[in-house]
TORFIMAR-471062 format. One record per residue: residue in three letters; x, z, y of N, C-alpha, C, O in turn. Coordinates in steps of 0.2 Angstrom, whole numbers, plus 2048, in hexadecimal, padded with zeros to 3 digits. Each point is the difference from the previous one (the first is absolute). Layout:
<rs>
ALAXZYXZYXZYXZY;...
</rs>
This chain:
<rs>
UNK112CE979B8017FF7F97FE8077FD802805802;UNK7F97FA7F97FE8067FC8068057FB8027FE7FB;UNK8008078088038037FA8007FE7F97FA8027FF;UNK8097FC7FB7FC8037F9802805800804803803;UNK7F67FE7F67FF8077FF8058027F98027FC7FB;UNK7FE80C8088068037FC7FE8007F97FB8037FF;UNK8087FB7FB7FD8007F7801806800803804804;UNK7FA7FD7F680080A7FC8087FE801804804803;UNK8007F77F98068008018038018038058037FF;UNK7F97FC8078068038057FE806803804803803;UNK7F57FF7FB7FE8068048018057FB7FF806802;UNK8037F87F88038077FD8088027FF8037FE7FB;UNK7FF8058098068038018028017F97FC8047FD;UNK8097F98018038007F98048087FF804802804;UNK7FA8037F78008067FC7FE7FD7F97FE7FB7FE;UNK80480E8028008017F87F98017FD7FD805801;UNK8007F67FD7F88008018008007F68058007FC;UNK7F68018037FE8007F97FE7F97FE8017FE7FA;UNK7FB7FE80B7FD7FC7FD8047FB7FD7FD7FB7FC;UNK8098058048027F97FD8038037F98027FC7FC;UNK7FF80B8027FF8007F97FA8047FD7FF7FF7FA;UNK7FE8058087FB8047FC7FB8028057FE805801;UNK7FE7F38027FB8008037FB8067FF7FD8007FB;UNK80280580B7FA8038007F97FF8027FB8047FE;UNK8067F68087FA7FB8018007FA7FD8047FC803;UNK7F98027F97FF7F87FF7FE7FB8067FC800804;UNK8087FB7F98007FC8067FC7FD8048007FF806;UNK7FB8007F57F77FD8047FF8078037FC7FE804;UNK80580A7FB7FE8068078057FD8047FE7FD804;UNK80B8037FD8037FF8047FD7F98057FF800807;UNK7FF7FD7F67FE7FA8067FB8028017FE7FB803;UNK7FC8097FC7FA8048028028038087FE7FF806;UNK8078067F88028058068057FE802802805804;UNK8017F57FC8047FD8057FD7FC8068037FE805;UNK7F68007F97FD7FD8068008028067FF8067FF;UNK8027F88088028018067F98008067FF7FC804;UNK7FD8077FB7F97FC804802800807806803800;UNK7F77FB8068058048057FC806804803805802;UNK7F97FB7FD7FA8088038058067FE804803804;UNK7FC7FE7F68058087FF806801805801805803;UNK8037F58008058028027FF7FF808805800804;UNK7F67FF7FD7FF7FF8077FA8068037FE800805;UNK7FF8047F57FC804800807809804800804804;UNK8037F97F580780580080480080A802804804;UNK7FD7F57FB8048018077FE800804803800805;UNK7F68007FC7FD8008067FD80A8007FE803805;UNK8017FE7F57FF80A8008058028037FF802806;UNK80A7FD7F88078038028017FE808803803804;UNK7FA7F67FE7FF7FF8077FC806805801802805;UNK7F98007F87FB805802804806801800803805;UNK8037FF7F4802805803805802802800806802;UNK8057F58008058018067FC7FE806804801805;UNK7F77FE7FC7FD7FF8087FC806802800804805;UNK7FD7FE7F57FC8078008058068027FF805804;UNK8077FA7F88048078008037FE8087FD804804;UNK8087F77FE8007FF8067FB801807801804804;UNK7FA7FA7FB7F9801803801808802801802806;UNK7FE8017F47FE8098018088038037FF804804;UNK8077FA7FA8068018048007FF806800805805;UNK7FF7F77FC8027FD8077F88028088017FE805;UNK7FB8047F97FB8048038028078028008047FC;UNK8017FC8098028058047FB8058008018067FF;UNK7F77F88037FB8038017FD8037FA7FB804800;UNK8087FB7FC7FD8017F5804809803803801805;UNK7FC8047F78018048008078017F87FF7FE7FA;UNK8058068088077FF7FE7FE8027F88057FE7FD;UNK7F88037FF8008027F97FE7F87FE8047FD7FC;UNK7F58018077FE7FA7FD8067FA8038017FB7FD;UNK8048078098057FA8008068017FC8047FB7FF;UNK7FD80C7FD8057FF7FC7FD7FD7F98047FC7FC;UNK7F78068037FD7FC7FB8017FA7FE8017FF7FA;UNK7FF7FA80D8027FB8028067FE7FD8027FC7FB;UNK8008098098098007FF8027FF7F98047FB7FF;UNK7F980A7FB8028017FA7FB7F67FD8037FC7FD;UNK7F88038057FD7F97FF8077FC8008048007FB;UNK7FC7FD80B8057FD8038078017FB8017FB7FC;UNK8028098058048007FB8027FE7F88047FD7FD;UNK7F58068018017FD7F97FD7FA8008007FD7FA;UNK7FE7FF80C7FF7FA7FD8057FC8018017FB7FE;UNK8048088088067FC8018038017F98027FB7FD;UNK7FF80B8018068017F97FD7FC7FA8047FC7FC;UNK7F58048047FF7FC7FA7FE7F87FF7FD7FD7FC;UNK80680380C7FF7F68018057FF7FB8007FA7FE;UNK80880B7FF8027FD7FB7FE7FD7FA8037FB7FD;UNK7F78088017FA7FD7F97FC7FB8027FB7FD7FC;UNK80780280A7FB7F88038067FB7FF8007FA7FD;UNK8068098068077FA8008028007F88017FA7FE;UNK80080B7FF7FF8007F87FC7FB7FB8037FC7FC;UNK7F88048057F97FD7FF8027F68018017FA7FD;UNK7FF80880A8047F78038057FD7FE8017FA800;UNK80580C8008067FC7FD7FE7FE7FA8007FA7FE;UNK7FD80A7FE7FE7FE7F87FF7F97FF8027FC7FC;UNK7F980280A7FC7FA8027FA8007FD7FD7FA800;UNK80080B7FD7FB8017FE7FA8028027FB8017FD;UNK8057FF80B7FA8028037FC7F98017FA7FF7FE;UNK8097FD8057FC7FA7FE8057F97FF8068007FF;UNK7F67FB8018037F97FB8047FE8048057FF7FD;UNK7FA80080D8057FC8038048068017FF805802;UNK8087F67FB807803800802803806803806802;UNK7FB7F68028038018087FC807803802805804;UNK7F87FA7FB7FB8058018038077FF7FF804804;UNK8047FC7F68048067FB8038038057FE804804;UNK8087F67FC8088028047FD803807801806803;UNK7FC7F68007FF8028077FD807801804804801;UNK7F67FD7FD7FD8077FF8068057FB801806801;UNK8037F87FB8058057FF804802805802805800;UNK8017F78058058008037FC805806804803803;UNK7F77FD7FE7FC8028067FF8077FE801805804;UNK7FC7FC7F58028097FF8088027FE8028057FE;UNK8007F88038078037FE803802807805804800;UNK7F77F88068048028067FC806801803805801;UNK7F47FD7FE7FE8048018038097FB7FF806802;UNK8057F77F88018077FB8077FF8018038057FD;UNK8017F58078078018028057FF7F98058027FE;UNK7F67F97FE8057FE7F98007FA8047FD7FF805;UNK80A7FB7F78007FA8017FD7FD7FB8018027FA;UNK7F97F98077FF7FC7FB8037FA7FC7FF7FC7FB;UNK8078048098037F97FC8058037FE8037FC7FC;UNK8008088058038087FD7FC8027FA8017FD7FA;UNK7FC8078067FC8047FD7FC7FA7F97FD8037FB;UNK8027F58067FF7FC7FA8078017FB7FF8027FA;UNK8047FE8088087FE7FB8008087FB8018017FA;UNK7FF80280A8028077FE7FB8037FC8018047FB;UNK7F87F98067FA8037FE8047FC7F78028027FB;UNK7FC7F78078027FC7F98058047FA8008007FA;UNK80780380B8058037FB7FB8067FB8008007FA;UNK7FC80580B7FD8067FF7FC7FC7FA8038017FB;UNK7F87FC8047FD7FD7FB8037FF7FA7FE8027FB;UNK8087F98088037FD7F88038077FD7FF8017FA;UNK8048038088058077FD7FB808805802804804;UNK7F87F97F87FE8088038028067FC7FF8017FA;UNK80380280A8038098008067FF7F98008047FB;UNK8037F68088068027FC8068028047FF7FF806;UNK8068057F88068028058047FA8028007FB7FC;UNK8048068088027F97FF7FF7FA8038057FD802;UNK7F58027FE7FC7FB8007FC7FF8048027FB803;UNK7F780A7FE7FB7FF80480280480A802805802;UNK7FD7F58018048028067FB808801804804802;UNK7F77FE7FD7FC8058018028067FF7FD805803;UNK80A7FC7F88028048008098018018048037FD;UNK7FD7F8809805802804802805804805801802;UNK7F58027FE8028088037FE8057FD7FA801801;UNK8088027FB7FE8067FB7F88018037FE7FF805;UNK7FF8047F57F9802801802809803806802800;UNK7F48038018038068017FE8047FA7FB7FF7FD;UNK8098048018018057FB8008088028028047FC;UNK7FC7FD8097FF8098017FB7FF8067FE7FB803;UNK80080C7FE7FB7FF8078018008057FC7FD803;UNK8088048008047FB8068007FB7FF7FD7FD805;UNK8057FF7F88027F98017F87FD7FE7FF7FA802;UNK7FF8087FC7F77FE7FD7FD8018067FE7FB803;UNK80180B8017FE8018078027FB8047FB7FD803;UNK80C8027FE8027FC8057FE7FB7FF7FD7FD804;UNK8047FE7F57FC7FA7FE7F97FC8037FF7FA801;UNK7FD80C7FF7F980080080080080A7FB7FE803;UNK80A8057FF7FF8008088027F88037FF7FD806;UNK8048007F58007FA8038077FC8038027FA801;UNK80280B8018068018038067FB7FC8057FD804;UNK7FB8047F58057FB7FE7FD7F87FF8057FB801;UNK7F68047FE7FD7FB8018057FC8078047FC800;UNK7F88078058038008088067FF8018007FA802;UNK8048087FD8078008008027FA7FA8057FD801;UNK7F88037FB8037F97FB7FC7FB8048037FB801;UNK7F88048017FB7F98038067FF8068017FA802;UNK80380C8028017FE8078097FC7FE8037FB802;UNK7FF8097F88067FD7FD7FE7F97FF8017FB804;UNK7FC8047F57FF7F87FE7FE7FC8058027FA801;UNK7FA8098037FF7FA8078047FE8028027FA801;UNK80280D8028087FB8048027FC7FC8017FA802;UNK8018087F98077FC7FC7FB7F98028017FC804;UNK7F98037F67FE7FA8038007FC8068007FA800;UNK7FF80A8057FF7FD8068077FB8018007FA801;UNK80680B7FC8087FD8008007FB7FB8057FE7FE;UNK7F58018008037FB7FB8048027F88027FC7FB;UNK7FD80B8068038047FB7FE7FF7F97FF8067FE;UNK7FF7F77FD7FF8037F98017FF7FB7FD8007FA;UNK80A8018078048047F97FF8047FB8007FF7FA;UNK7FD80980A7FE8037FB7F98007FE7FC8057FF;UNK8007F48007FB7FE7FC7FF7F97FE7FE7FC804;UNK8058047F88027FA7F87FA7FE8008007FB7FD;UNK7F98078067F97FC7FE7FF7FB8057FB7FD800;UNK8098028068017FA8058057FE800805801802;UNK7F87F87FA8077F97FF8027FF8067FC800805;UNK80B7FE7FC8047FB8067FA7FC8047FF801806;UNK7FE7FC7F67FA7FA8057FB8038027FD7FD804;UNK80080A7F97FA8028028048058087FD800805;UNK8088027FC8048058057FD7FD8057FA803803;UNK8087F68007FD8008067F8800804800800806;UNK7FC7FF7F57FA8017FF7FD8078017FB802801;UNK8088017FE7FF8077FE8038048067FE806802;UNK8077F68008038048077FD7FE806800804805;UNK7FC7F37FB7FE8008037F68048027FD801805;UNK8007FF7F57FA8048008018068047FD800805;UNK80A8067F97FF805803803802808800805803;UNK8037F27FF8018028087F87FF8017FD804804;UNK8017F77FB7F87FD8027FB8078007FC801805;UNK8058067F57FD8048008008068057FC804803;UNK80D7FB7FE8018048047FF7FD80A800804805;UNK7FE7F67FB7FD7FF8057F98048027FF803805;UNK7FF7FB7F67F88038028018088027FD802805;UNK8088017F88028058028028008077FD805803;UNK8067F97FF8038008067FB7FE805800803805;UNK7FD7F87FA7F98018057FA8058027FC800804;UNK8058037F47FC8048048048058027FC803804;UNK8087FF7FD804804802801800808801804804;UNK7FE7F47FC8007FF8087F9801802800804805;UNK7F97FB7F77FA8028028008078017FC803804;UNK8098027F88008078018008038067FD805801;UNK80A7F78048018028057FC8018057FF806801;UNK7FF7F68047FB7FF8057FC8078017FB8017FC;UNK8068048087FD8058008028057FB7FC804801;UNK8077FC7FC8038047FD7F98027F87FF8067FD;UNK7FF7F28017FB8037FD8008007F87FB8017FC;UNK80E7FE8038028027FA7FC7FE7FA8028027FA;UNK7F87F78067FE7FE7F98037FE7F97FE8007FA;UNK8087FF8098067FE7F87FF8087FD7FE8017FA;UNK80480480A7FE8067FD7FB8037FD7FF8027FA;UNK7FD7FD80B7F98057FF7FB7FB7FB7FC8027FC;UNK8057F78057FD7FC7F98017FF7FA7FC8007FB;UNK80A7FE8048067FF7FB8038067FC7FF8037FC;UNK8077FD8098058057FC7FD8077FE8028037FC;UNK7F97FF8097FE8087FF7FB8007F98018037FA;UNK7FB7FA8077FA7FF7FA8077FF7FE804803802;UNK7FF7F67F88028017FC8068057FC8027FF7FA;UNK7FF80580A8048057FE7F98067FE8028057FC;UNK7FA7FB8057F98058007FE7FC7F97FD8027FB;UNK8047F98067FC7FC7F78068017FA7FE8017FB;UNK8077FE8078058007FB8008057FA8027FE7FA;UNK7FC8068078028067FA7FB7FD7FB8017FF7FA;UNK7F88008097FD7FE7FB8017FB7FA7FF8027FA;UNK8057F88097FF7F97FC8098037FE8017FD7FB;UNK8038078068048047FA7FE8047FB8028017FA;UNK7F98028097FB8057FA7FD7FA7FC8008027FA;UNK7FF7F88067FB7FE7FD8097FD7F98018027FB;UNK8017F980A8067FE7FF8028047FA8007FF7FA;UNK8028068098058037FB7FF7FF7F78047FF7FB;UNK7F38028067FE8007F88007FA7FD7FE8007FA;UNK8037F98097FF7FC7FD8067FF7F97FD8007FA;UNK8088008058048027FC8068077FF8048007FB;UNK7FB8038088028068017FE8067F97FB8027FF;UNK80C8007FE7FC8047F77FD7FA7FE7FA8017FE;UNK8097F88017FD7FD7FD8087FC7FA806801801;UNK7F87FC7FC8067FD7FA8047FD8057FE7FB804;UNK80B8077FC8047FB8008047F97FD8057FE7FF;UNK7F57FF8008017F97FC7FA7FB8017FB802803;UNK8077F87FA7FB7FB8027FB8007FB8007FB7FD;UNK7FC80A8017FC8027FC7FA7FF8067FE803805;UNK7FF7F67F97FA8018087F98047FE7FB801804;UNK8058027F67FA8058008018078017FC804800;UNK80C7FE801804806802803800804802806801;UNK7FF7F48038048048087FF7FF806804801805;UNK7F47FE7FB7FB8008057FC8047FE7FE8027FB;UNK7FF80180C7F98057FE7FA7FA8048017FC804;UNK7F98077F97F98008037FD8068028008047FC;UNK7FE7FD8087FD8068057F88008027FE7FC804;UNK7FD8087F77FA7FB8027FE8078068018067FF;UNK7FB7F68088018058047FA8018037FB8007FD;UNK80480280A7FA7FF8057FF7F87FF8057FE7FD;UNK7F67FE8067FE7FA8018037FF8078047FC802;UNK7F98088018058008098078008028017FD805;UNK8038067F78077FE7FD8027F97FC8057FC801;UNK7F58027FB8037FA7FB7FF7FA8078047FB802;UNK7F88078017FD7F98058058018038057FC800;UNK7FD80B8058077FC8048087FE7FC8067FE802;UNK7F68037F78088007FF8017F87FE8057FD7FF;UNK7F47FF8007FF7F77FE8008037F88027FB7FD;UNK7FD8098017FF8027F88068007FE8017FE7FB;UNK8048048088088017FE7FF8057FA8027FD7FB;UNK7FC80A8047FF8057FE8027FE7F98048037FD;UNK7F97F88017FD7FB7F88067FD8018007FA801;UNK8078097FE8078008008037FC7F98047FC800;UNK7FA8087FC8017FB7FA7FE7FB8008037FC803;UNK7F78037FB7FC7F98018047FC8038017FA7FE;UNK8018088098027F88048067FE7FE8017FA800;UNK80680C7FE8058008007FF7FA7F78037FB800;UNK7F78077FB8007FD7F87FE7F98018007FC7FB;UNK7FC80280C7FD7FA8008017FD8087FB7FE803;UNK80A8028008008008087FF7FA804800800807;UNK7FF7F97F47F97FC8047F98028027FD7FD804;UNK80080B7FA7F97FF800801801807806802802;UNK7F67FE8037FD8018057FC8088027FC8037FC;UNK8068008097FD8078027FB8037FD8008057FD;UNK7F97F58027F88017FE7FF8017F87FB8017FC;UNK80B7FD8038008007FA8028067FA7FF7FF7FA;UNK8048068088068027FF7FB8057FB8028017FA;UNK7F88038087FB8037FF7FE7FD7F88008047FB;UNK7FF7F68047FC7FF7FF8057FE7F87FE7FF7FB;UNK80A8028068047FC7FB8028097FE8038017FB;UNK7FD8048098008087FD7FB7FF7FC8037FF7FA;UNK7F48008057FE8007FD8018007FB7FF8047FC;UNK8047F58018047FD7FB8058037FD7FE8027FA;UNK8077FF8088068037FE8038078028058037FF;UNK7F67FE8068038098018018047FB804805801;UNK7F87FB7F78028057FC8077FF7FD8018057FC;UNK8047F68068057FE7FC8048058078068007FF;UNK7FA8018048038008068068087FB7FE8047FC;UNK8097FD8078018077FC8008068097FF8067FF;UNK8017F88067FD8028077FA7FE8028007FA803;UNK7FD80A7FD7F87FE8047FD8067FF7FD8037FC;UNK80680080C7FD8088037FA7FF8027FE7FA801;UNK7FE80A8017FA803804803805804802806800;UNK7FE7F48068028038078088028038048047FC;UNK7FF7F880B8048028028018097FD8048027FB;UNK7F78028098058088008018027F98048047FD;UNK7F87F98008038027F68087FD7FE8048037FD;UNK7FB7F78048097FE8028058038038058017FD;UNK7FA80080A8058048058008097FD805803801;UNK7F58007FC8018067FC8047FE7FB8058047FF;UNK7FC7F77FE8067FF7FA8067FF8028058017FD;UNK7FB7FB80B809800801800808805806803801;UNK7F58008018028078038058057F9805803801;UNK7F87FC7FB8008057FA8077FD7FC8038037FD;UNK7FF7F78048057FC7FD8017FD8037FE7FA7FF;UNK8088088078017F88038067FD7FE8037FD804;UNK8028047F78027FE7FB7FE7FB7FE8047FC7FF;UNK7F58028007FC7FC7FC8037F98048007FB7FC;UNK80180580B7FF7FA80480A7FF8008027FA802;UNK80280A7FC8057FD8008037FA7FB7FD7FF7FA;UNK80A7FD8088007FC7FD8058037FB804804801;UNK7FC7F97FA8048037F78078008038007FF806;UNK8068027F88068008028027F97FB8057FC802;UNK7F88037F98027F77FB7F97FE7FF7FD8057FD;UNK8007F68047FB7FD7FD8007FA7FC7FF7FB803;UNK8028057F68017F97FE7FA7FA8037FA8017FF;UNK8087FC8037FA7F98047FB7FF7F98027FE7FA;UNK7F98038077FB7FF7FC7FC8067FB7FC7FF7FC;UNK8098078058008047FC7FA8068048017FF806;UNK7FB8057F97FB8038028048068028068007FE;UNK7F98038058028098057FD8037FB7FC7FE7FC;UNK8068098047F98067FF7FB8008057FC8047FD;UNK8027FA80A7FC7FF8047FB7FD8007FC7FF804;UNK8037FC7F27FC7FC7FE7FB8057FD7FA7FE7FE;UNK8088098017FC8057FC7FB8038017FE8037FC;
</rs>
């Protein structure tokens, strides 16, 4: 039996979007650039497949001479860290029409970037509906950093790691109390994806052994810890010094950037846009900045001009001590 296919409705994670009271795209553009063809999204995934075989390939050649295989190494890794922007991308259900298509290919980068995807739907939904309120948005359950230690240590990746290995357990246990965005009936589901994920783990674990040839490490774990800082470097700016309030023209940033960076990010970068309108699809996302990026009140030129403003003020990324829900920060300024 064929899949159907996921509507804008379902593919658009409910947030605080603009469009249902002070439309910035009229409806005949929204249904222009909600179309789904299938080429972009299988162009996209079959590049992010390339370059985990490319970066893998040059790692794992023993006879490559050690510069050109770290080189590898650094490929390799970021395409594992940024298979989150492919599982990102598919939970939305926006890469292509059959539903099933989504889930599966999300669930498959998630074991590659070590999110759960049937986890990481629920939670993503909450982060949507109440983005960067306190409170609210699971995204800021762990304070952000506010001095350069803790901004350093953020970007190394480390707490990430340590919360990913936390939430996994509890879930494995069936644990999800401390996250209210997984109803009673969705739990089992949700405990059951992450033993399934954690199998795959476990087999290669057993492929590692045999000779001592250690691939769970030397393909997986090592690159992804080599790719991590990045996709926190990028992360950080998406709403970071941005308005504490459901203001969605102020509490998302857009980052316009390298083209090389947008590609692996699936045009994440264009942060407000998806956050104002989060039916459109990845290919689209470009083309709805055109439209609406002058309204944006965040829309940097370039990650390092961002991170120069949280070096100089990382204050800037802290959360208020009282935020009235809906009320703007001085971080909107």
């Amino acid at each position: 039996m064929v899949p159907s296919p996921a509507s804008p409705a379902e593919a658009a994670t409910t947030g605080p979007t603009l469009s249902a009271t002070s439309p910035l795209l009229a409806n005949s553009e929204l249904a222009e650039l909600n179309q789904r063809p299938r080429w972009p999204a299988w162009r996209q995934l079959l590049g992010h497949g390339a370059l985990l075989l490319a970066g893998g390939g040059l790692w794992g050649w023993p006879a490559l001479p050690l510069p050109l295989r770290l080189v590898g190494l650094l490929l390799l890794g970021w395409g594992l860290a940024f298979s989150f922007c492919a599982l990102h991308e598919c939970a939305h259900r926006t890469a292509f029409l059959d539903r099933q298509r989504n889930d599966t290919l999300a669930w498959w980068f998630g074991v590659l970037s070590f999110y759960n995807a049937d986890f990481y739907r629920r939670y993503h939904q909450w982060h949507h509906r109440h983005t960067h309120q306190p409170g609210l948005d699971p995204e800021l359950e762990e304070a952000p950093p506010t001095t350069l230690a803790t901004y350093l240590l953020e970007l190394s990746g480390l707490p990430w790691w340590l919360g990913k290995l936390r939430g996994h357990g509890r879930g494995l246990l069936g644990d999800f109390q401390a996250n209210p965005y997984i109803p009673e009936e969705a739990a089992g589901r949700v405990q059951a994806s992450l033993w399934r994920q954690f199998a795959v783990y476990g087999v290669l674990l057993l492929l590692s052994l045999p000779e001592g040839n250690g691939f769970l490490l030397r393909f997986w774990l090592l690159p992804l810890l080599v790719g991590q800082p990045l996709l926190r470097f990028v992360m950080m700016a998406e709403h970071g010094g941005c308005a504490f309030s459901s203001d969605g023209l102020a509490n998302t940033r857009t980052t316009l950037t390298l083209a090389p960076l947008r590609w692996l990010m699936w045009n994440m970068p264009f942060h407000a846009e998806h956050h104002l309108y989060p039916s459109l699809p990845f290919h689209a996302l470009p083309q709805a900045h055109a439209r609406i990026g002058s309204h944006l009140v965040h829309g940097q030129q370039g990650y390092l001009a961002v991170h120069r403003a949280f070096l100089a003020a990382p204050s800037l990324l802290a959360i208020p001590p009282t935020t009235p829900q809906g009320e703007s920060s001085p971080a909107r300024a």
